[in-house]
N, C-alpha and C positions, 0 to 999 in steps of 0.2 A: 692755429695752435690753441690748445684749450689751456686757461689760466684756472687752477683748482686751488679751493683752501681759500678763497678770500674773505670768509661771512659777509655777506652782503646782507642789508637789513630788509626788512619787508613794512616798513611804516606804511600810512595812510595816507597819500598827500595827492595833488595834480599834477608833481614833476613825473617825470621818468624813469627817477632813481639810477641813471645809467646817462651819460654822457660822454662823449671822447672828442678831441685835438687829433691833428697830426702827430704830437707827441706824447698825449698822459690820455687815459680813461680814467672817468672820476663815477663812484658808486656809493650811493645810503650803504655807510654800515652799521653793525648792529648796535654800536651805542648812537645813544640821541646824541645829536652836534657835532656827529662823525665823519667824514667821508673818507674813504678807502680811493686811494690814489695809486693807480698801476701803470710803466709804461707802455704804450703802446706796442711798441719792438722790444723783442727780447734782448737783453744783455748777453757778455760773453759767457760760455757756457750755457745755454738754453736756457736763462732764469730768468723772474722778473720779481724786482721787490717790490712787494704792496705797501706803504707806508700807510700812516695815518694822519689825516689834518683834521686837529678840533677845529672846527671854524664856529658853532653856535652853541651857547646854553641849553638849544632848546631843538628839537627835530630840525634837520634840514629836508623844507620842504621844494624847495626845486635848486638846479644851477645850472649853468649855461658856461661854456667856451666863449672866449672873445670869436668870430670869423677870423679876424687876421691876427690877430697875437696867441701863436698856440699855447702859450705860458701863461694868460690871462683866464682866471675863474672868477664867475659873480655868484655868491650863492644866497638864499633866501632862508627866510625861517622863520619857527611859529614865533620866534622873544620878535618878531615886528622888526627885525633888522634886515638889511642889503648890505652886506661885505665883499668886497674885491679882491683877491690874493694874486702874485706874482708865486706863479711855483717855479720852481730850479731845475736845472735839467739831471736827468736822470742820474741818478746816486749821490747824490745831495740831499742834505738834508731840507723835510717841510719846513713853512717859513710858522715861528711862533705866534706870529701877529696880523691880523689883516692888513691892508696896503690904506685900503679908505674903507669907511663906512658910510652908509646912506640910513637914514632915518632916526629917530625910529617912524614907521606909518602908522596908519587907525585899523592896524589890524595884523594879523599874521601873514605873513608873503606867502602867495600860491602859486605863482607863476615869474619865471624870467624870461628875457628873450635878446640878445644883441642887437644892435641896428646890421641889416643887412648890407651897408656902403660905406655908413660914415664910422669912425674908428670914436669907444666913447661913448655912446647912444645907447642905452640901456632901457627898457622897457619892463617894469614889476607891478603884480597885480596881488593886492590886497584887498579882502575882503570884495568891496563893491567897484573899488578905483582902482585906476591905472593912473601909474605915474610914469613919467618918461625923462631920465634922469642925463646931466651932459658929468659924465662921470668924473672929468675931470677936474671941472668946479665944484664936485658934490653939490650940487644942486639942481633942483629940479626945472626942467623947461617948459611942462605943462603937465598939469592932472584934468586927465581926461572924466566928461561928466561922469556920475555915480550911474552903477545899475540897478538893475533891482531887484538882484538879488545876490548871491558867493557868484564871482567870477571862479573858471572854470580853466578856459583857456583862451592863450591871446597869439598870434601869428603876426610876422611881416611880409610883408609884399615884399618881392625880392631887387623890386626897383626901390624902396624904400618910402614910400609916398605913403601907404596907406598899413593902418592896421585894423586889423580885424578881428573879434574876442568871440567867445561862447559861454555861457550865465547859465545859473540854474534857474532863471525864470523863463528858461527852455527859449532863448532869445537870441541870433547870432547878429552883430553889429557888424559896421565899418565904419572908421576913424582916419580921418584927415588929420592929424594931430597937430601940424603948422597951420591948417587954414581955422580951427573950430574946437573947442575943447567939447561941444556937441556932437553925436553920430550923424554922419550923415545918410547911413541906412538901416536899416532895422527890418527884420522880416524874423517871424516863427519858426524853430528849428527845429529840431527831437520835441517828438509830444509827452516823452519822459525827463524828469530830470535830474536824473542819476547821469554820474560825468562823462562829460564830453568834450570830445577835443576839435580844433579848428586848424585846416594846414592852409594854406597859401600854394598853388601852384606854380612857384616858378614869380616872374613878370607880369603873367596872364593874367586876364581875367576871370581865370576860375578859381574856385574854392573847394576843399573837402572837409567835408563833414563829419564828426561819425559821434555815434552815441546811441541811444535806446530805446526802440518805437514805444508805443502805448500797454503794449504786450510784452512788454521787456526783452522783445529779442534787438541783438546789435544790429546795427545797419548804416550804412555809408551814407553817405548823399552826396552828390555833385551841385554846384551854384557856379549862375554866372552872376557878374557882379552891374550889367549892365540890363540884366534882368532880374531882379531880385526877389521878385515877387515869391517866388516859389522853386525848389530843388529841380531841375534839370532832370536829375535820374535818382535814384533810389535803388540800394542793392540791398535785402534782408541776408543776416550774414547765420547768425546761428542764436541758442537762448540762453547761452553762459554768462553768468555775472561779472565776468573778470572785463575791467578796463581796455577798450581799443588803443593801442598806441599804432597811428598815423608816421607811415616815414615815407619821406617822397623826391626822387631823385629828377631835380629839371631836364637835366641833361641827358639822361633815359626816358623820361615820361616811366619812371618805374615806381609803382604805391606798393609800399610792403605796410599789412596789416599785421600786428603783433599784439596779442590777447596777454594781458597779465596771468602769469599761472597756470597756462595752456600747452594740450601735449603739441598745437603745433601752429603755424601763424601763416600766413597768406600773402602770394605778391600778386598784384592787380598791372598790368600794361595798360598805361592811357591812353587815350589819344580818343579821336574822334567818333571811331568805332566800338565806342565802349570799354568792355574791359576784356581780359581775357590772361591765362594763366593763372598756373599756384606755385608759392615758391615754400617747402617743407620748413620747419626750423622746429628746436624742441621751445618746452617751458619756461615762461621766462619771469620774471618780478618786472623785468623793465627792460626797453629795446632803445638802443642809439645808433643814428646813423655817423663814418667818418668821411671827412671827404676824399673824393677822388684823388686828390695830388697823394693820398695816402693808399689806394688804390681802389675796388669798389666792396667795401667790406662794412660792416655791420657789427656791433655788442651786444651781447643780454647781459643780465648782471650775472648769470652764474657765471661770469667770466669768458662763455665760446663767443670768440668773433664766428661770425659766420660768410660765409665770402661765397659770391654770386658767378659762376662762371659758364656765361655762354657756350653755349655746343658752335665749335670751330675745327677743321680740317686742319688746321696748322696754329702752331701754337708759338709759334718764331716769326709770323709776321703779325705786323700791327695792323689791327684791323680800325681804319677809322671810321667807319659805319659802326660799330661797337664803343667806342672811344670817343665822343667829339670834345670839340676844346669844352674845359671847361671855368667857370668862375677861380679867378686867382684870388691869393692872398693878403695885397695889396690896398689900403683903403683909400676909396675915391675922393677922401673928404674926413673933414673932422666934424666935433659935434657942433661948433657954432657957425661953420658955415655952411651945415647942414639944416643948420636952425634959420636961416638967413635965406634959404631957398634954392642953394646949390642942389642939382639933382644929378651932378655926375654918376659914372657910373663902371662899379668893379671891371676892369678888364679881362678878359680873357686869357687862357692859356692852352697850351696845347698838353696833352698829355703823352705823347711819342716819348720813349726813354732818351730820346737821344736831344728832341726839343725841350723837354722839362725842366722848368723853371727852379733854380736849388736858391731864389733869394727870400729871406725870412723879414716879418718887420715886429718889430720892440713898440709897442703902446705906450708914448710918454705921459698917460694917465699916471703912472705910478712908477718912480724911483726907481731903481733898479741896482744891486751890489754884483761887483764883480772879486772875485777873488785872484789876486796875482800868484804867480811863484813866490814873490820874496815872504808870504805870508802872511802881509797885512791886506786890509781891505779898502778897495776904493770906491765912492759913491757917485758914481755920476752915470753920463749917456755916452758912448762913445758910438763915434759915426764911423762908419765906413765906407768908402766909396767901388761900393758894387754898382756893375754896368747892367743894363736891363736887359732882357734875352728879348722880350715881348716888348714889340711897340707898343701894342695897344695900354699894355701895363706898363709902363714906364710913363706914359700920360697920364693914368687915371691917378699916380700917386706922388703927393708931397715928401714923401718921409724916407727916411735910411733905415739901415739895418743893423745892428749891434754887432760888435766882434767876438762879443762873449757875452753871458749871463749866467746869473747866479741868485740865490738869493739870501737872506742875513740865515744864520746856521742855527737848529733848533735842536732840541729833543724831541721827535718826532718819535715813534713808535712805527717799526721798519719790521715786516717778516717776507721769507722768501718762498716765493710758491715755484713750483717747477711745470714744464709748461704740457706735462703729461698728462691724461684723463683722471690716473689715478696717484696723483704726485702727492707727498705730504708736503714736511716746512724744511727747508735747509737753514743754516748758518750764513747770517750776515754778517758780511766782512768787517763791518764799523760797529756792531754787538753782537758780544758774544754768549751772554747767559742767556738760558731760556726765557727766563722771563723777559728780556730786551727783545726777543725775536717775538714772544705772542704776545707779549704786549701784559700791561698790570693786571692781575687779577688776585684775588681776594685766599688769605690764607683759611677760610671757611667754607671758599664754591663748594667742597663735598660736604658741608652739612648735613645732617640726618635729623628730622624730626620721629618723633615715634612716640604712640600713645603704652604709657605706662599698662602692667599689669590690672585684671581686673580687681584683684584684691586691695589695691590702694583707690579703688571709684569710690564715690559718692553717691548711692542711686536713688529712685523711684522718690526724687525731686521732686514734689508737688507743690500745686500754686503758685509757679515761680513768675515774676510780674517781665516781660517780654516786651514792655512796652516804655521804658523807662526813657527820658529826653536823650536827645541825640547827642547830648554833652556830656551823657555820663558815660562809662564805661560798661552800664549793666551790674556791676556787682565791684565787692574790692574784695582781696586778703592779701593777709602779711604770712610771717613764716610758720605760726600757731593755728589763724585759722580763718573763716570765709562768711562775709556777711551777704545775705541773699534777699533784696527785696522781693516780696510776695505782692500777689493780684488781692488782697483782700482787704477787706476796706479800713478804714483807719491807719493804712502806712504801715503793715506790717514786718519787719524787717528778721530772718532766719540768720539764727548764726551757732554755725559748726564746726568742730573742732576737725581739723585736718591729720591727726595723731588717732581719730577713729572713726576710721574707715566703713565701710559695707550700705548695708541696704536700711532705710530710715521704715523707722514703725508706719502702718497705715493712719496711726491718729495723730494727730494733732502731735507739734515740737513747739519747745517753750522759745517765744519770740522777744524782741523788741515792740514797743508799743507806740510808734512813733505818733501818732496819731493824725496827721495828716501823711499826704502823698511824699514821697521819696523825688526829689530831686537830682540830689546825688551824695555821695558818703563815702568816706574814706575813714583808713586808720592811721593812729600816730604814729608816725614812726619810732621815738623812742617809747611808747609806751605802748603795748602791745594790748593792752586789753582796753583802751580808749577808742570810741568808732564816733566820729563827727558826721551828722546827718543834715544836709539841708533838706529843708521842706518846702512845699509850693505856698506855704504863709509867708516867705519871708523870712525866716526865722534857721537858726542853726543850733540844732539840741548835741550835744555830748553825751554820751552815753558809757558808761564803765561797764564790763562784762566782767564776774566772778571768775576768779580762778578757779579752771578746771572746765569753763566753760559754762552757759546756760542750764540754770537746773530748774526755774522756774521763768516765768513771763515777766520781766521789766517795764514796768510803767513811767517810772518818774526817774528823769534826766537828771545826771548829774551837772549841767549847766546847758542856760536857753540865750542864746545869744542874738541881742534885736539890733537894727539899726538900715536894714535896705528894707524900702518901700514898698518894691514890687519881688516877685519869684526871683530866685536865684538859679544862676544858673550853672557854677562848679565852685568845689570848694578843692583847696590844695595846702598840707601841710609845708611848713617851709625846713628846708633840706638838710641845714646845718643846726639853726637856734631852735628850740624848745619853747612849746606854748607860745605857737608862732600858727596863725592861722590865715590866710587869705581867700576872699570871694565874689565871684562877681554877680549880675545881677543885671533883670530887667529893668531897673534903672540908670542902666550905662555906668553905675558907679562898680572898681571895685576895691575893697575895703579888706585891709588886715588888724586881726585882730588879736590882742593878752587874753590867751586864754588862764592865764595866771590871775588875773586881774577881773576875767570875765568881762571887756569893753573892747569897745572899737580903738583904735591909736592910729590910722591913718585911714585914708580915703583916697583916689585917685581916679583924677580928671582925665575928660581926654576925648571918650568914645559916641562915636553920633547913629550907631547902631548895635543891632545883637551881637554878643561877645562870644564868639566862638571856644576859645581854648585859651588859656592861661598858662605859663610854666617860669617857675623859680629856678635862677640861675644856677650853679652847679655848688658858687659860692655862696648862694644867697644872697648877693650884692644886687643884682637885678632881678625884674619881672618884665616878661613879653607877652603880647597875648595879640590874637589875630580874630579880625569883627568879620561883620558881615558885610559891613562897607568897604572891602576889600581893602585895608591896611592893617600893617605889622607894627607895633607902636613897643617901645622899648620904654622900660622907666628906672629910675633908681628911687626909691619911693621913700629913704631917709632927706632925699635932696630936693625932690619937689614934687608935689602931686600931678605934674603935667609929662606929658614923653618927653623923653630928651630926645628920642629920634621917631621918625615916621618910615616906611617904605611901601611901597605894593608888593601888597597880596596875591592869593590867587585869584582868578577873575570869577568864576562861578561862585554862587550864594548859598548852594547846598548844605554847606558846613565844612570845618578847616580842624585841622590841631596842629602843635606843635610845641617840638621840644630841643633843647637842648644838646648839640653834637661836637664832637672833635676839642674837649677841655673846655667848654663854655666859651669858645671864641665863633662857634659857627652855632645857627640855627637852621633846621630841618622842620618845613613844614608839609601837610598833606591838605588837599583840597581837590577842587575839579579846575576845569577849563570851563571856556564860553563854550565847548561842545561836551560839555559832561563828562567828559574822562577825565576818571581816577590821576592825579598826577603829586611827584613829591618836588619839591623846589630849596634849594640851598643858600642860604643868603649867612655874609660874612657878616657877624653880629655888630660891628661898629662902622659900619658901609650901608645900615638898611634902605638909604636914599635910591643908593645905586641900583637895586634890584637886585634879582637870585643871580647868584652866579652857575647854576646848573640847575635843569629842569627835565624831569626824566616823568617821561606818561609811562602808566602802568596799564589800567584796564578802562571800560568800563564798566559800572555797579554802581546802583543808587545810596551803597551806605558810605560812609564815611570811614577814612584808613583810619586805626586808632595804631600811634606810632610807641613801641619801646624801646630806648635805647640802652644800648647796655654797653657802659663805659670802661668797663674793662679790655674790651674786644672790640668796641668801638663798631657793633654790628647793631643794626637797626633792625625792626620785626614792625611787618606791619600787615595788619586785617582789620578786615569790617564786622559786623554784625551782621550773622547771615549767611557769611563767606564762609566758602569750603579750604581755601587759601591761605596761606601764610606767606608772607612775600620776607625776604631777608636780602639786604646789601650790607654792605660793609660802606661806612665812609670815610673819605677821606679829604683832607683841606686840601689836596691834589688833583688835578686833572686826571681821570674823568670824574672825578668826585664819589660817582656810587659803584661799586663793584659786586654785578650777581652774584647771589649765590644761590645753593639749593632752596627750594622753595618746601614747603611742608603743607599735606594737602590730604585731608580727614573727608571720608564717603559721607559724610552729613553736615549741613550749615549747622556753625557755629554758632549760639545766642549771646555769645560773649567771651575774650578771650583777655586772659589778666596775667602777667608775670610775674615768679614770686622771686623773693630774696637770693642774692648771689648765692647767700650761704648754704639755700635749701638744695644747691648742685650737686650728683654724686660724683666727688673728682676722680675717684676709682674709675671711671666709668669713661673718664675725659667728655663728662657733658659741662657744658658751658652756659646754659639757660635754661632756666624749668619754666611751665605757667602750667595755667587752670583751663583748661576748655570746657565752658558752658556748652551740653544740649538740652535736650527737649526737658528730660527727666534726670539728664546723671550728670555729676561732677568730672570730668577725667584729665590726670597728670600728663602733661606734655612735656619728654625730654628733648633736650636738643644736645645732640654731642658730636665731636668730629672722630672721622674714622681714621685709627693711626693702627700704621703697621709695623713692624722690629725689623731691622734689616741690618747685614752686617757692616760692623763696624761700632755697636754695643749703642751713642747716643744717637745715631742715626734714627733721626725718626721722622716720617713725613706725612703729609696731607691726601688724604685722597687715594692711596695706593701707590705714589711716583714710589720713584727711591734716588737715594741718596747717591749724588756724583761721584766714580769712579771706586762704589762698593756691590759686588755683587749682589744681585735679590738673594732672598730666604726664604722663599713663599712656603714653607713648611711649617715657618713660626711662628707661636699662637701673636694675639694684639698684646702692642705692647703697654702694660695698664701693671706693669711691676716699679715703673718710674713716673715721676709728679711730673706732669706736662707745666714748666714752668714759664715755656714761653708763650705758651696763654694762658696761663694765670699770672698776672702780675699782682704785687699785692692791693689789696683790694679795699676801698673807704670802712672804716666801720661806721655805718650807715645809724648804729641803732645804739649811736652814743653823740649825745649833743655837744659841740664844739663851748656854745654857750646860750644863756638863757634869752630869753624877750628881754627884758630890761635891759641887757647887756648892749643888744643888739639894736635896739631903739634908741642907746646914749652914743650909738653911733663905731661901735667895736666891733671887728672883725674876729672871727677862728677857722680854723680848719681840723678837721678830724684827720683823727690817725690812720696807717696804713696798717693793714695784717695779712698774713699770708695765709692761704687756704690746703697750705700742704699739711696733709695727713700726719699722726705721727710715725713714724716707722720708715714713710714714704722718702727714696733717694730722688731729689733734682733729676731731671733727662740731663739737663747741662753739666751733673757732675757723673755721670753713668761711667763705668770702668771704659775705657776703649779696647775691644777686643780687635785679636791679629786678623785682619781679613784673610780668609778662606783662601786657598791656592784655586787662580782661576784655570792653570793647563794639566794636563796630564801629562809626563813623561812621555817623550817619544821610544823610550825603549819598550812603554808599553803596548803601543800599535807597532812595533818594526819587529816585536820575536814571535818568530814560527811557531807555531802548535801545530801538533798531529793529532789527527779525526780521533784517536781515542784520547787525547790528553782531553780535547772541548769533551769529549762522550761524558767524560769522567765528571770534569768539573760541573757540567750541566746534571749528571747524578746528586753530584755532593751536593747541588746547589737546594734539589729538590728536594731530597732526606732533611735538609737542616729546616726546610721550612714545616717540615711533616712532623720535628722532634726525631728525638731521639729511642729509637724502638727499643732497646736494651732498658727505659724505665719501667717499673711496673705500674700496672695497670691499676688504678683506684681502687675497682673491686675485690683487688688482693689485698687489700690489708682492712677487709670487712669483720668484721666477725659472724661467726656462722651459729646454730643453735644444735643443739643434741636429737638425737632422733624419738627420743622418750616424748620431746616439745611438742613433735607434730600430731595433728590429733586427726 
């Protein structure tokens, strides 16, 4: 049965992205920290609900099933965590919390794996180590030595005694993990090393291989482990980049090969005789095998199980040459007395419907909630005394079975997929709004970017300086007009008035004279024709621009402000008080300053490297700024020159920004990872100890995200220098934190991209963000507005094209832009009026600025719109039940025709011309 509609994600990791139990299939979905949870069997009515469990901040990059607790998940991830979850049985809600945690490790998690006997036994590989966890005690029972290079993949022996890893130092081990936290064998494996997986055959002494010769084509290998020297056999499989995923059934001797992203994947027969057969499958992201007690069936993540069935004569008797017993449920052993040397081992079972085994067992690694009839809930383990079918497993196991389980009740995010090829989402019975069934998304996903007319560009931009430090922005303007550092020498600085437009003369435009290089510059906010410059001396000159704009060359500053030693490296006006300046500086120092006063009035300690990005709090009560040491340092700089709080950064040194989100209670920063991807991170502004609380990778690109937030809408904008891209979310102090939305995306890289004032929005228009798009030579206007349509019911107005609950469409009627979209405009800071002065603000007073609304005048609220009578959705049945005769239709399809033709009885135009006398014509 095919499960459709899941979004499964397509990260970059070493798991499988695809896992299943006897009873849930768990799959990467498309947000980071996500996994999409489906049951394995359909529910009544052929359905099955996909929920969702956040389980990480940050991509989950592998998980694993317990073997014997089919309710038990471990999952891994890049935030360095091992989490354990109890999931609930089907139609239940996911659990909001993990059960245990493990770590954090020295690296991001790439791999997990169960103990194949003892219950508890966990096995995760980060970066170079393998740790081997007794889950129970969260703690660790040995870390196996370092490799030498990103572990890959790690397997167990299905006696449990040995594991075995794959490295990208093209290197395949095997690990006694009780006797040696050293390998005790090592031999060369793939001569490429691009990823590669390691399976365990069984008991056996063999191994599989697979990964990437020299030449980059796939190919298998066989290993015995009592020969190790060198691969057994060698199969060259094909030259496609996509990932081998390895699945291998002991009890067939059956290897199914599954190529990530492939139209088709491969089954291999083992045995002595080499290999032999193919088994078809379409394309997949990622392949899971289930176990047989579940029958012999197989996952991709697009949701097809795929199920293997021998060619047989009869299909009502059991065939046990098809069938042999296989591995039960049951565990032989727990984790300490598997640490201790116990080497029991899983029992067997039969799989005949009529001998099969129906007892289940509860891992009391983790608690477990059952929910009663009477409504309340009880927390314990309750035993049952189930008789054992199987001798053999009824020895091999200590433990009982639960009479029930459940687990604590959450807000999970629940949709229903049907188990058709081409099924959409039905209606879950425990939510009923749309939004409950697909889950939160952002009242902006349909965004539209669009570059303005050309009549409002700016063109044939000459000498514009392309090179400016990585901390500036490239250029700044307010809502009058746009200061432009030039390539020319003395620190040239262009500034043009935004109110007149077109094409600039071929000579020479009157500039600022800054006289050394340009650092970076901004303008004041409340004073529009004030542009502060830092310079690579040191030094930060002001500069006044006449009204009306540049009409000759500026030389001498209206103030030179000295005090940092070395280069500067951003300057930033502060948000609420007036002649309020802050900066930072290659001497780790940074410093605000009276520009009233013209001096320095504080300093601020703290930083043991380059200072990335700076940002003034919403209220101006605080300053954050993120280094290249990778910390996030908080200050209140009336109270002391030192951070009052510390956290981690991103980990990469590329460069970072960040600003201010969600009412100045959250901060949103952009940086890289230790593998250079682009990524943004979310940290609760009075938690910074604690770390981000979501972390969403975006691309990779060498430049740096430069982040705008826009508080009214509470939507984020972020690009690079360079970038053809505009990336937008929406956040929120909520799980999942960032909500896509449309992306905005220009046929030529960007030199610089700058947002201007709420107010310069046309609300006509329903745009909700403007900026500036630097290219090579031209200035050009980017609007950003959401597409709304009029639908009946008069305020009915929605996002995207939907419409409005239980009102029929209108698709006839123009956009609706006759009414002030007021539930996104809320009214809005006036930005460009100061709460209160420096002196005010340095004796230690607080303000806030007023609110105003951005509605037009003339313009009517949507929320106060008349409500018109919805349209009559049926037609009378008297008008389909009365008889017409062939000429009554002959007729009306006449009349129908005549009226669209006019009416022929009008005169003709040219009748009422006037004519000329015959003497006229000559």
């Amino acid at each position: 049965a095919w499960i459709g509609g899941i979004r499964a994600g397509s990260i970059t990791s070493c798991g499988n992205h695809v896992k299943a139990s006897c009873v849930w299939i768990a799959f990467n979905a498309e947000a980071a920290g996500v996994l999409g949870i489906v049951p394995l069997e359909c529910e009544d009515g052929g359905k099955r609900t996909v929920s969702q469990l956040c389980c990480h901040s940050d991509v989950v990059t592998d998980f694993d099933f317990s073997p014997f607790d089919q309710f038990l998940l471990a999952t891994g991830s890049a935030d360095e965590m091992v989490k354990v979850w109890r999931l609930p049985k089907s139609g239940q809600d996911m659990p909001s919390g993990a059960g245990l945690t493990l770590g954090p490790g020295g690296g991001p998690v790439d791999v997990l794996q169960f103990h194949p006997t003892a219950d508890g036994v966990l096995a995760s590989g980060a970066g170079k180590g393998v740790t081997v966890w007794d889950v129970g005690q969260q703690q660790p029972l040995t870390a196996l030595d370092s490799h030498g290079d990103q572990l890959q993949s790690l397997t167990w022996k299905r006696d449990g005694h040995l594991l075995g890893t794959s490295c990208k130092d093209k290197k395949l081990r095997i690990f006694d993990p009780r006797a040696s936290p050293a390998a005790s064998q090592s031999v060369p494996g793939h001569e490429n090393n691009k990823d590669s997986r390691l399976l365990w055959m069984g008991s056996s002494d063999y191994l599989i291989s697979v990964g990437f010769s020299q030449m980059r084509e796939r190919e298998v290998k066989l290993w015995d482990t009592r020969q190790f020297s060198g691969a057994m056999l060698t199969v060259a499989l094909d030259t496609s980049p996509g990932v081998t995923i390895p699945l291998y059934d002991a009890d067939t001797g059956l290897l199914v090969l599954a190529g990530k992203v492939r139209s088709h994947g491969s089954g291999v027969q083992g045995g002595t005789g080499g290999y032999r057969g193919v088994l078809g499958a379409r394309g997949v992201w990622g392949c899971a095998g289930v176990s047989q007690m579940q029958q012999d069936r197989g996952c991709g993540t697009s949701g097809t199980p795929t199920l293997s069935h021998p060619f047989s004569q009869s299909v009502q008797d059991f065939h046990e040459d098809l069938f042999p017993d296989c591995t039960g449920t049951l565990p032989a052993t727990n984790a300490q007395a598997w640490w201790a040397g116990n080497n029991q081992q899983v029992g067997r079972v039969s799989l005949h419907p009529a001998r099969r085994s129906t007892e289940t067992f509860t891992s009391p690694v983790i608690a477990f909630t059952h929910h009663t009839d009477a409504g309340h809930t009880d927390t314990g383990h309750t035993e049952a005394d189930i008789g054992h079918t199987d001798a053999d497993q009824s020895e091999a196991s200590d433990y009982s079975s639960p009479s029930s389980l459940a687990s604590p009740g959450s807000a999970a995010t629940s949709l229903s997929a049907s188990t058709g090829p081409s099924s959409g989402f039905a209606s879950s019975p425990s939510q009923k709004s749309l939004q409950s069934i697909l889950g939160p998304s952002s009242r902006f996903r349909h965004a539209q970017g669009r570059v303005l007319h050309r009549d409002c560009h700016l063109t044939n931009l000459r000498g514009l300086s392309l090179t400016t430090p990585g901390e500036c922005d490239g250029f700044c303007a307010n809502q009058q007009r746009v200061a432009l550092p030039l390539l020319t020498a003395g620190g040239q600085i262009a500034v043009l008035e935004l109110s007149k437009p077109g094409r600039l003369p071929d000579t020479a435009v009157p500039t600022v004279q800054n006289s050394v290089a340009v650092a970076d510059l901004s303008w004041d906010p409340f004073d529009p024709r004030r542009l502060a410059v830092a310079g690579e001396d040191a030094k930060i000159r002001l500069w006044r621009i006449p009204e009306g704009g540049l009409q000759e060359t500026l030389q001498e500053p209206e103030a030179v402000l000295q005090g940092h030693t070395e280069k500067i490296y951003s300057i930033r006006f502060h948000p609420v008080a007036s002649d309020l300046l802050v900066s930072s500086s290659y001497d780790m120092t940074v410093r605000i300053w009276d520009l009233s006063a013209e001096q320095e009035v504080l300093c601020l300690q703290g930083h043991t490297d380059q200072i990335f990005s700076m940002a003034w709090s919403p209220d101006g009560k605080k300053l954050a700024t993120v280094s290249k040491d990778g910390r996030i340092r908080l200050y209140e700089p009336r109270c002391s020159p030192q951070p009052q709080q510390e956290g981690p950064g991103p980990e990469g040194g590329r460069g970072a920004r960040l600003v201010w989100v969600c009412g100045g209670n959250y901060l949103l920063v952009s940086g890289f990872d230790s593998r250079s991807e682009r990524r943004i991170l979310l940290y609760q502004a009075q938690a910074l100890p604690e770390g981000p609380l979501s972390v969403l990778g975006l691309d990779v690109a060498p430049s740096t995200l430069l982040p705008f937030y826009d508080e009214d809408t509470s939507v984020v904008f972020l690009t690079g220098k360079g970038d053809t891209r505009v990336f937008l979310y929406e956040v929120t102090p909520e799980p999942p934190y960032f909500l896509e939305c449309n992306s905005f995306t220009s046929s030529e890289p960007h030199k610089g991209f700058v947002f201007l004032p709420k107010t310069t929005c046309e609300v006509r228009e329903v745009e909700f963000a403007r900026a500036l798009r630097l290219g090579q030579s031209t200035l050009e206007p980017v609007a950003f507005h959401v597409p709304r349509v009029k639908v009946g019911g008069g305020a009915g107005c929605v996002l995207g094209g939907g419409q409005r609950q239980g009102t029929p469409p209108q698709r006839h009627l123009p956009p609706q832009k006759e009414y002030f979209q007021d539930d996104l405009y809320p009214p809005t800071r006036v930005w460009w009026e100061p709460a209160l002065g420096a002196g005010a603000w340095l004796a230690g007073q607080d303000g806030q600025q007023r609110r105003a609304s951005l509605c037009p005048a003339g313009m009517v609220p949507v929320s106060e719109a008349p409500k018109e009578a919805p349209a009559r959705k049926f037609v009378p049945a008297s008008v389909y039940l009365e008889e017409k005769s062939d000429e009554q239709k002959k007729e009306e399809l006449l009349s129908a025709m005549v009226a669209r033709l006019g009416n022929r009885d009008d005169p003709l135009p040219q009748d009422s011309f006037e004519g000329v006398d015959e003497d006229e014509w000559v």
